[in-house]
Structures are given as C-alpha cells and as structure tokens.
C-alpha positions in Angstrom: 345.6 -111.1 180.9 348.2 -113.1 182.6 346.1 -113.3 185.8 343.3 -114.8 183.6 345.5 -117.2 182.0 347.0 -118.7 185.5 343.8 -119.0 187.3 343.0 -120.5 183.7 346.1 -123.1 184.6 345.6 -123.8 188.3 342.3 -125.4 188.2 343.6 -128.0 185.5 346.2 -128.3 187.7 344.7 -129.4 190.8 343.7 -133.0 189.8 347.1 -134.3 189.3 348.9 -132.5 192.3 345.8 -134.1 194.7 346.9 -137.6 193.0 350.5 -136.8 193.6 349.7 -136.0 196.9 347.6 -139.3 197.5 350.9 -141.6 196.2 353.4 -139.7 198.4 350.9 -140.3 201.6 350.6 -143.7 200.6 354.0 -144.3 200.1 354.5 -142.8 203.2 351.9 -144.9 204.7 353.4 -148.1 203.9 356.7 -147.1 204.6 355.8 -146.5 207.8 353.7 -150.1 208.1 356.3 -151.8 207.1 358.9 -150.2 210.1 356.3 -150.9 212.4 356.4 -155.0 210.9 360.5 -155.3 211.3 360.4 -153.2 215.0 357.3 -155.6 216.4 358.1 -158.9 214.3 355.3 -161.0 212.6 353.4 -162.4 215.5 352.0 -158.7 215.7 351.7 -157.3 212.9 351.5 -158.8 209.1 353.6 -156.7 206.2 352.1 -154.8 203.8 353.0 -157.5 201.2 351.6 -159.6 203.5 348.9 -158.6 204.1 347.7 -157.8 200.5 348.4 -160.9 199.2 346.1 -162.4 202.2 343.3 -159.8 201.7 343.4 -160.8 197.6 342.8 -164.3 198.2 340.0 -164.0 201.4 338.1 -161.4 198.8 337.4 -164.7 196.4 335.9 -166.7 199.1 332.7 -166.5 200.1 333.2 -166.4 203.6 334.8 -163.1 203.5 331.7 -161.5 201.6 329.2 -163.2 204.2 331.0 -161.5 206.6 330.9 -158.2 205.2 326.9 -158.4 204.1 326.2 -158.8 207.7 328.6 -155.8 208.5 326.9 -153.9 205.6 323.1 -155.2 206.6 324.0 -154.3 210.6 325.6 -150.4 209.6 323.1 -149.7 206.5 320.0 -150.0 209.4 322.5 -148.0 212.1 322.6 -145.0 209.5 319.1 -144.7 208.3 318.2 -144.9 212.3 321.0 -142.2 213.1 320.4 -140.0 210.4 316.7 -139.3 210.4 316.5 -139.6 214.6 319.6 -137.5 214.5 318.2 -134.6 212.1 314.9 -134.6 213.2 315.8 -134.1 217.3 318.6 -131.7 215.7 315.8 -129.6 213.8 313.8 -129.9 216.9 315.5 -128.6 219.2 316.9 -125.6 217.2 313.6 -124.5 216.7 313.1 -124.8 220.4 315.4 -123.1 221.8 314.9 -123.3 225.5 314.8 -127.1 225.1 318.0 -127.0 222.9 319.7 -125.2 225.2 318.6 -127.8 227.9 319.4 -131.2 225.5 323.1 -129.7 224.7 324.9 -130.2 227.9 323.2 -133.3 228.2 323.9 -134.5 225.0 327.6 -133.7 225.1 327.8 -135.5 228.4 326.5 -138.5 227.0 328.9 -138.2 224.0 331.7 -138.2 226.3 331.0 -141.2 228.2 332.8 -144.2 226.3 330.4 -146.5 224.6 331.7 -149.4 225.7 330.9 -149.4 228.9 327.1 -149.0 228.0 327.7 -152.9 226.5 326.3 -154.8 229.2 323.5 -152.8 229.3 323.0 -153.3 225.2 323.0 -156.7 225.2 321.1 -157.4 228.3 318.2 -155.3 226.2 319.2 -156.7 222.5 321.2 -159.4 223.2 323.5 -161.1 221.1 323.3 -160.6 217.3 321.8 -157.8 214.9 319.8 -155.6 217.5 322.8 -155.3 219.1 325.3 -154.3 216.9 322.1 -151.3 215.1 322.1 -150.0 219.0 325.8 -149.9 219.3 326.3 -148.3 216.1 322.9 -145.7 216.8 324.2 -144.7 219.8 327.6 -143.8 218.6 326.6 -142.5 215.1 323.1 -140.2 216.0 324.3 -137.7 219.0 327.0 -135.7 216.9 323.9 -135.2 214.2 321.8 -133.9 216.7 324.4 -131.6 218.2 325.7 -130.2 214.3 322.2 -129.8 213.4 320.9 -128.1 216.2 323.8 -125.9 216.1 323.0 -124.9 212.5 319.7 -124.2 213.0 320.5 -122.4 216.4 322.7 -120.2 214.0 320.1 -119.9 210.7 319.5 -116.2 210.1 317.0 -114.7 212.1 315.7 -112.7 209.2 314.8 -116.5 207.8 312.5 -117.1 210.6 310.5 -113.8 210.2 309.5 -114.3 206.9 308.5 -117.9 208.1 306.2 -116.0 210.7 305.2 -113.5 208.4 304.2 -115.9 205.7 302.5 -117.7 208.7 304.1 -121.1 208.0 303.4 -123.9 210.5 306.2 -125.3 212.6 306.5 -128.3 209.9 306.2 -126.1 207.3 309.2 -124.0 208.3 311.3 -126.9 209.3 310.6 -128.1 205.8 311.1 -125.5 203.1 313.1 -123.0 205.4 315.8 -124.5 208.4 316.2 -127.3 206.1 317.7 -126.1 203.2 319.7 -123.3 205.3 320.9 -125.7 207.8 322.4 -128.3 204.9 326.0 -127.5 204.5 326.0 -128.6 208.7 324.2 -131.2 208.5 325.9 -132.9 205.6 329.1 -132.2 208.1 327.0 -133.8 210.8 326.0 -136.8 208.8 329.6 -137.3 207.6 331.1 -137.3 211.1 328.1 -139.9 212.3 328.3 -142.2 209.7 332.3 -142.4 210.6 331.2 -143.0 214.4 328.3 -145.2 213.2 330.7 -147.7 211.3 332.9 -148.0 214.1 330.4 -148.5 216.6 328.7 -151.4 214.5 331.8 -152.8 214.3 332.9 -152.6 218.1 329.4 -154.4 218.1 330.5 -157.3 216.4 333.4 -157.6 218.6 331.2 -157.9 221.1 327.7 -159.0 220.7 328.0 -160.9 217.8 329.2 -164.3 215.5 329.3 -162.4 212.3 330.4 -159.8 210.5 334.3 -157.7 210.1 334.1 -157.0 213.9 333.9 -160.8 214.7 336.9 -161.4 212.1 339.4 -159.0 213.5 338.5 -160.6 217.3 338.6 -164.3 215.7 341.8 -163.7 214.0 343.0 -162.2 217.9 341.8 -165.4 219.6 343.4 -167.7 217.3 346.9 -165.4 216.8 346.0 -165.4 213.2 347.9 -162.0 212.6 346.8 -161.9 209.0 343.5 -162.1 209.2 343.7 -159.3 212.2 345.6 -157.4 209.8 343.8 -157.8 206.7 340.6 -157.3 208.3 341.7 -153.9 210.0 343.0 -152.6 206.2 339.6 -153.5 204.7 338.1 -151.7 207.1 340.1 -148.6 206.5 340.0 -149.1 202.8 335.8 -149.0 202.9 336.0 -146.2 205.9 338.4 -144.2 203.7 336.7 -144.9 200.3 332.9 -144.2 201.7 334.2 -140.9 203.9 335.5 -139.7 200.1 332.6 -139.6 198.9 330.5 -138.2 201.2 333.2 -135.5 201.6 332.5 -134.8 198.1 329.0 -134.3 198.6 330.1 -131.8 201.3 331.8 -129.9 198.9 329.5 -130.2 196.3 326.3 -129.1 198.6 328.2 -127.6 202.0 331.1 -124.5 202.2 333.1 -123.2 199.1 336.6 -122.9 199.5 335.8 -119.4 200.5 333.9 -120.8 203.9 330.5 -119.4 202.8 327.4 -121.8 201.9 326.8 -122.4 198.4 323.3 -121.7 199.5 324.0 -118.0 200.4 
C-alpha cells in the first residue's frame, strides 16, 4: 500500500519540481549573461536588464512585427517544403533498400558540408529575398528528416512488411496505413530536429540574402554597433526557438517513446 501511495505522490509532484528546475536554469542563465556583460563591457554585449527593457519597447512597434511576419512567412514555407520532401524521400528510400543504402552516405556527406558556403550558389539561383531565404532554410531543415525517417523505416519490423505482402498492399498502400504509423515516434524526432535546423537556416538567410526579417536585424544592429538591437534580436530568437521546440517536444512525448523507451504504438 505504501508503494501505491508514493507513485500516487510522484506524479503530482513532477509539475512543480520541472518549474523549479526551469527558474534555477534561468537564474542560472542570467547570472551567467550578466558576467559575460561586466567581463566584455557594453559595446558587446547588452545586460539582461538591458536588454528586456529594449525588447519591451521594439515589441510595440510595428517595425519589429514586420520584421518577424517576413521571418514567420520565409520559415512557415521552409517547413512545409522540408517536412513533406523530407518524409516522403525518407519513406522512399526505406522501402527501397538498396537505394537507401546508396542515398545515406551521400546524404550525410551533404549534411556535413557547412551551408554557408553553398550561398553564392543560392543566390545566384534565387537571388536576393524570399526564394532565398525557403532554399537556405530547406536545405538545412529537410536532410536530417530524410535520414531519421529512413532509418525508422529501415528498422520497422519485418513481420509488418509481410502482412503488407500477404494482404497484397500496393507500395502506397503500405507506406500509408503500415511504415507510417510505425515509423512516427522517429519521425516526429526527425521533424523536431529539422524544424530547429530549418529556423536557423532561414535566418542565416536573412543575414544574407535579404532586407527583411530577424536575420536582417541582428546583422543591421552589427553594422550600426547597435548592441541592443543585436542583443534583443538574438534573445527573441531564442525565446520563439525555445518556446516552439517545447511544444513539439511535447508532441514527441505525447505520440513518440514513453519514459520506458518503447513506442506508444507498440
């Protein structure tokens, strides 16, 4: 009885030690900020205090928010393009295995190469402006969904495939009702990790290939020694990268692994 009643406690517990946990890192955090402000000085890097009180009064304008909807319009079209070129060459290739095995090397290569050197090749075929920043953020965003879904399906129990063949499902067919559903805990992994790499390449887009957007704000406020802006611009950032990766690691949780590292599916 007094195992039931502590695993009874623990759960009710675990809301308010994870919110404990989250002010002592923040606190930390900003601790730490504000050492790096007095050892560096002002002209490179704004206080916390700072900073905050900048960010509060650029949110009210609506310079700031035309900045971010071009951010948001350039990263929501880099997604979508990521996500379903991403999963469907992932599926693709795990089903076909000799070509997987082929695409992985190559793949990984390409994921190693640092993007920015492909820039002068992106904007001589997009030039300057949205085209630009989508390509930068596909091609940063849409190779480690490939490689985690392939990899899934590479792994989906071969009894799984059988029945497909023995039910005599088309290719589609098992790709839609059987590898999908099994290959979902990865794939929401996959998606999480791209959508991180997508957002940062849209926004070393910006920097850039472009007159508009966060990217543009945090290499404007460079040019012009504007440490605020630099700084501000870098902490919203970070506040919409932390705030959007939350949720989606929820929906990991939710749909991926239990606690216990098996699928929720299984």
């Amino acid at each position: 009885m007094s195992a039931a009643l502590s695993a009874d406690v623990r759960p009710a517990r675990k809301p308010r030690e994870g919110a404990f946990d989250g002010v002592i890192i923040l606190v930390v955090v900003l601790a730490l900020w504000q050492g790096v402000h007095l050892y560096a000085g002002e002209s490179a890097i704004a206080s916390p205090l700072a900073t905050l009180t900048f960010l509060a009064e650029f949110l009210r304008t609506p310079v700031f928010w035309g900045h971010f909807g071009a951010t948001m319009a350039a990263f929501g079209y880099a997604v979508a393009i990521s996500s379903v070129l991403g999963v469907v060459l992932g599926l693709v290739l795990g089903v076909r295995r000799f070509a997987g095995d082929v695409a992985e090397p190559i793949l990984a290569g390409l994921y190693s190469i640092p993007k920015v050197t492909l820039y002068p090749m992106i904007l001589l075929i997009f030039g300057l402006g949205m085209s630009a920043k989508v390509a930068f953020g596909v091609i940063h965003g849409v190779v480690p969904i490939v490689l985690f879904t392939m990899n899934a399906v590479k792994n989906v129990s071969p009894v799984l495939l059988r029945t497909a063949r023995a039910m005599r499902l088309s290719q589609p067919e098992t790709i839609r009702t059987v590898l999908a559903p099994a290959v979902l805990p990865e794939m929401i992994t996959g998606l999480r990790v791209g959508f991180s790499l997508t957002l940062l390449g849209v926004l070393i887009g910006e920097m850039f290939a472009s007159q508009r957007g966060l990217g543009f704000l945090i290499v404007n406020g460079i040019n012009l020694h504007n440490v605020r802006m630099t700084t501000g611009m870098i902490v919203a950032v970070i506040a919409f990268a932390l705030i959007a990766n939350g949720l989606l690691l929820s929906l990991d949780r939710r749909f991926g692994r239990t606690p216990g590292g098996g699928s929720r599916a299984a």
